[in-house]
C-alpha positions as semicolon CSV with decimal commas, in nm:
position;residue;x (nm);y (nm);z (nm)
1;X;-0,438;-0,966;-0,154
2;X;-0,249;-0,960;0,177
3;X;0,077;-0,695;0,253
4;X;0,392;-0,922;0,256
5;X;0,360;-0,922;0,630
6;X;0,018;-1,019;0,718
7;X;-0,107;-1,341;0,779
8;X;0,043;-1,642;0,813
9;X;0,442;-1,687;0,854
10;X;0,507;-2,009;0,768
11;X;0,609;-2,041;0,480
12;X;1,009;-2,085;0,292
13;X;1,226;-1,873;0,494
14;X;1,328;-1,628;0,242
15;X;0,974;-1,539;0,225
16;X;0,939;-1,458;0,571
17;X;1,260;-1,271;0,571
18;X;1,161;-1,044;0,304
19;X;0,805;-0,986;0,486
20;X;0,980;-0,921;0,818
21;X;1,176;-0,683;0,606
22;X;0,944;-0,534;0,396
23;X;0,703;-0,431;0,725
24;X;1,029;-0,252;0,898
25;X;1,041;-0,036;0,638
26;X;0,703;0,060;0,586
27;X;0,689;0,223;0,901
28;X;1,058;0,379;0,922
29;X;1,252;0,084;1,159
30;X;1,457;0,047;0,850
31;X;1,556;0,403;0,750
32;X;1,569;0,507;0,353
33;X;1,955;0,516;0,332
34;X;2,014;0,241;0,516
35;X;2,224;-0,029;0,432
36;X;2,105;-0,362;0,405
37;X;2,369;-0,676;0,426
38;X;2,297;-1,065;0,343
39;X;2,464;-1,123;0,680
40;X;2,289;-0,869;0,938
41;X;1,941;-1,065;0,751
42;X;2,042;-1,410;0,831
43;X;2,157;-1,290;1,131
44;X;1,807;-1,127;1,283
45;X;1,605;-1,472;1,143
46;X;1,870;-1,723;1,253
47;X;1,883;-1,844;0,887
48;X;2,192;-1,883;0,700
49;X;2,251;-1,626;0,400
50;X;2,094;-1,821;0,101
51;X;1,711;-1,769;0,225
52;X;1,895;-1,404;0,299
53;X;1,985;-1,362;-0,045
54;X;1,670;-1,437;-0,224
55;X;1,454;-1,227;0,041
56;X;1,716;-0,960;-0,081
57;X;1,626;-0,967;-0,416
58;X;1,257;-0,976;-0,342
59;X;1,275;-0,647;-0,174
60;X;1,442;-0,538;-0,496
61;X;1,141;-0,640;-0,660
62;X;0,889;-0,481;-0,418
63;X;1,099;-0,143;-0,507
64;X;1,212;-0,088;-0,171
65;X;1,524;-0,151;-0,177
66;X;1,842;-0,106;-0,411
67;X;2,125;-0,387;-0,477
68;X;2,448;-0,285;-0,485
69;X;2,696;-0,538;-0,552
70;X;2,934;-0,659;-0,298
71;X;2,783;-0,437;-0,075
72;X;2,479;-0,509;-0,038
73;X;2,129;-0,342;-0,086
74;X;1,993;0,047;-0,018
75;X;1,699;0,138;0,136
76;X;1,566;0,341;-0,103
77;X;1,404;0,702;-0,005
78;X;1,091;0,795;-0,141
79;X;1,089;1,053;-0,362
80;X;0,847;1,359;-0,463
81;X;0,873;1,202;-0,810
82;X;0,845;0,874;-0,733
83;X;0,554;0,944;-0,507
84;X;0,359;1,140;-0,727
85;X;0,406;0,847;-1,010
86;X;0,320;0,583;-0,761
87;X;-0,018;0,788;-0,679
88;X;-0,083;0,916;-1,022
89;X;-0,074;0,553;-1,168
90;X;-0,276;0,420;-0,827
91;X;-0,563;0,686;-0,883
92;X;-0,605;0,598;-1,276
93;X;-0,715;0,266;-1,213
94;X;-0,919;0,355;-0,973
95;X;-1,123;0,597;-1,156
96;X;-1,109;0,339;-1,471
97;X;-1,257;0,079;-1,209
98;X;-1,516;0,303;-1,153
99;X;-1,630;0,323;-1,468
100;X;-1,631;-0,028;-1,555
101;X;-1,822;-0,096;-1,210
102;X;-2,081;0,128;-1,337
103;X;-2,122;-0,114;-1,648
104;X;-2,189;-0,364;-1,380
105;X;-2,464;-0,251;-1,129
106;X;-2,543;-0,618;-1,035
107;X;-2,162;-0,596;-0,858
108;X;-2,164;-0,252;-0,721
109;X;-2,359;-0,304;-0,426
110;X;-2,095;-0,626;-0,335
111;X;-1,803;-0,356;-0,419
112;X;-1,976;-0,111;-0,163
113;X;-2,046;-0,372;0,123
114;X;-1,682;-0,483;0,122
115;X;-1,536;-0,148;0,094
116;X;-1,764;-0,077;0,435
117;X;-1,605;-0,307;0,616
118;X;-1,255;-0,160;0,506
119;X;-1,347;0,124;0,680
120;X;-1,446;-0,056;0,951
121;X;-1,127;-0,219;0,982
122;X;-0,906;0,129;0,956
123;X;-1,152;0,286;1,242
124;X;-1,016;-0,019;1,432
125;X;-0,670;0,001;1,381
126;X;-0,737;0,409;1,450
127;X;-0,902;0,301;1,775
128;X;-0,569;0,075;1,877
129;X;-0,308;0,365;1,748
130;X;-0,197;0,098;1,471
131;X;-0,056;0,286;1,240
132;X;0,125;0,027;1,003
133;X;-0,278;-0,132;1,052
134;X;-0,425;0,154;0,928
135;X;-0,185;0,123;0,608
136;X;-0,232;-0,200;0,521
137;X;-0,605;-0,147;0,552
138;X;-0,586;0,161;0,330
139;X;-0,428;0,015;0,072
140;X;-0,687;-0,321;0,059
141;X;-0,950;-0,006;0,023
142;X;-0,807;0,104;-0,242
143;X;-0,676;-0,227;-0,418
144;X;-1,049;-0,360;-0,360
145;X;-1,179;-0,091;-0,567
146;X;-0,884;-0,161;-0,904
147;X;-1,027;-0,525;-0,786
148;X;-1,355;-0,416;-0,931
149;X;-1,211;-0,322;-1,267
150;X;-1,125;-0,682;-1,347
151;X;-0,806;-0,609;-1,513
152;X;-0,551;-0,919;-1,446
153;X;-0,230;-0,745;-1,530
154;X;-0,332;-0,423;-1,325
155;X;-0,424;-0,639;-1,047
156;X;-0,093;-0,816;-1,086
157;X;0,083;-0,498;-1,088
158;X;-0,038;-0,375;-0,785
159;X;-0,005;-0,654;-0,594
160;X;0,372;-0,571;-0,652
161;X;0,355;-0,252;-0,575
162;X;0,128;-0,295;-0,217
163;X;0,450;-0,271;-0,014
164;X;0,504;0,075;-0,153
165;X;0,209;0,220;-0,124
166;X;0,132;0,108;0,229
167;X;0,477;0,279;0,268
168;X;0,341;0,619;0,096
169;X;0,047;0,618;0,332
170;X;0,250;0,548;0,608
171;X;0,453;0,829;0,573
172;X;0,136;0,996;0,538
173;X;0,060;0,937;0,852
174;X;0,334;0,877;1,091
175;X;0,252;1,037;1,409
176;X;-0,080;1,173;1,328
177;X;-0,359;0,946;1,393
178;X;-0,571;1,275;1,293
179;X;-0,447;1,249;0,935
180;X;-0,575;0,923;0,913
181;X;-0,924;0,997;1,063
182;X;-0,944;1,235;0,750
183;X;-0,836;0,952;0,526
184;X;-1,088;0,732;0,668
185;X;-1,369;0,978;0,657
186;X;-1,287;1,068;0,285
187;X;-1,306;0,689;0,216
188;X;-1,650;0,720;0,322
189;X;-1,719;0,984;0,079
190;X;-1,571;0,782;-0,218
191;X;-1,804;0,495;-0,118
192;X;-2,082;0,701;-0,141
193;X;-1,981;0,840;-0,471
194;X;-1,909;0,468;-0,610
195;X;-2,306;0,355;-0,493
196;X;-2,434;0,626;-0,642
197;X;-2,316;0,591;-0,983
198;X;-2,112;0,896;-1,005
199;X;-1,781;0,806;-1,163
200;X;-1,731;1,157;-1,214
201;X;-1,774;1,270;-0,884
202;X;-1,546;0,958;-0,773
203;X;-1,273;1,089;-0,981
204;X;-1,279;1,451;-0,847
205;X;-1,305;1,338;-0,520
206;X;-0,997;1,030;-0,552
207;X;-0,795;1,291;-0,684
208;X;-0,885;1,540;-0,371
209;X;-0,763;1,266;-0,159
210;X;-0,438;1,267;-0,255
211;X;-0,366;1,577;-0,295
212;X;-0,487;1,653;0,009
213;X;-0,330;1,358;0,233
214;X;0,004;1,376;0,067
215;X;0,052;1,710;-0,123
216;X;-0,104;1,913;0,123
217;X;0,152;2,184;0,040
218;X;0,115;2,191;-0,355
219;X;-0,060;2,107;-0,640
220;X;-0,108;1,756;-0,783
C-alpha cells in the first residue's frame, strides 16, 4: 500500500489535494495548529472548492486534521497519548503477524526477502537526506510485516492510519538522519529475529524499537 502521496497523481482532484496535503503535514510544512480553509486549498491546486471540500474531509479521515464548522479544519498536534495508542496498537499486530508467519514457514522466507529490500530502500533515502523517504519506507516495513498476518480488516485499518504513522516517525526523525540510521539498523535486527523463528525475541525487540526511537525519555 502506497502513502497518499506517492506514486502517481493523476487521479480526481480531491484526491490529489488531500495527498498534496496529507505529505505537508507529515513533515511539519503544515504546522499542528494550523488552520486549514476550503479556499487557501483550492487556491494552492487551482481547483475550485468542491474537490477542496472532499480532500478536506479525507484528511479528517486520515486523522490529521480536525473540522470545524464554518471555519474550517485544525491541524491536529500529536499527542503523547495519541502517540503511544497509535504505536501500542501498530506493535500488536506486528507481534500477532509474527506468530501467524511462524505457522507458515513456506512464506517466511518471501516475508524476509521483501522486508530486505525495505531496508534497502530507507538506506537510500538515508543516503539522499530524504527524510519524508525514509518515513514512508518505514512504515511499508512495518505494514509489510501486519501484511504477513493476513488479517483484512487490520490491513484495512492501517492503510488508514499510514498517514499518521509516517507522521510519528517523522517526527521521530526530523533533523537527525542519525536517528534513522538506528531505526534502520534495528530493522535489520527484527528481520533476523522474524527468519529465525523467534516470535518472542521479535516481540521484545519491536517493543525496544519504540521505546527507544520515540520514548527515549520514559517508559513504554
Amino acid at each position: 500500500m502506497e502513502l497518499p502521496w506517492e506514486g502517481e497523481q493523476a487521479g480526481p482532484v480531491a484526491a490529489r489535494i488531500a495527498a498534496r496535503a496529507a505529505q505537508r503535514i507529515a513533515e511539519g510544512a503544515l504546522p499542528p495548529g494550523e488552520v486549514l480553509t476550503e479556499a487557501i486549498l483550492a487556491e494552492g491546486a487551482s481547483a475550485s472548492r468542491t474537490p477542496a471540500r472532499e480532500a478536506m474531509l479525507q484528511l479528517e479521515a486520515w486523522g490529521l486534521v480536525r473540522l470545524m464548522p464554518k471555519k474550517g479544519a485544525l491541524i491536529t498536534t500529536v499527542s503523547p497519548a495519541e502517540r503511544r495508542d497509535l504505536l501500542d496498537v501498530r506493535t500488536t499486530w506486528e507481534i500477532r503477524s509474527v506468530q501467524v508467519i511462524n505457522e507458515q514457514p513456506e512464506s517466511r522466507q518471501t516475508l524476509v526477502d521483501a522486508l530486505h529490500a525495505m531496508i534497502t530502500s530507507q538506506q537510500a533515502a538515508l543516503d539522499e537526506g530524504d527524510q519524508l523517504g525514509f518515513a514512508s519506507h518505514d512504515f511499508a516495513f512495518h505494514r509489510r510485516i501486519i501484511e504477513a498476518g493476513q488479517n483484512g480488516v487490520v490491513n484495512t485499518l492501517m492503510d488508514q492510519l499510514g498517514p499518521r504513522f509516517a507522521r510519528l516517525t517523522y517526527m521521530a526523525i526530523d533533523g537527525n538522519l542519525r536517528a534513522a540510521a538506528v531505526f534502520r539498523d534495528e530493522h535489520e535486527r527484527l528481520v533476523e529475529f522474524i527468519a529465525a523463528g523467534d516470535a518472542a525475541g521479535f516481540a521484545a525487540a519491536v517493543r525496544a524499537h519504540v521505546t527507544a526511537g520515540h520514548f527515549p525519555s520514559s517508559a513504554w
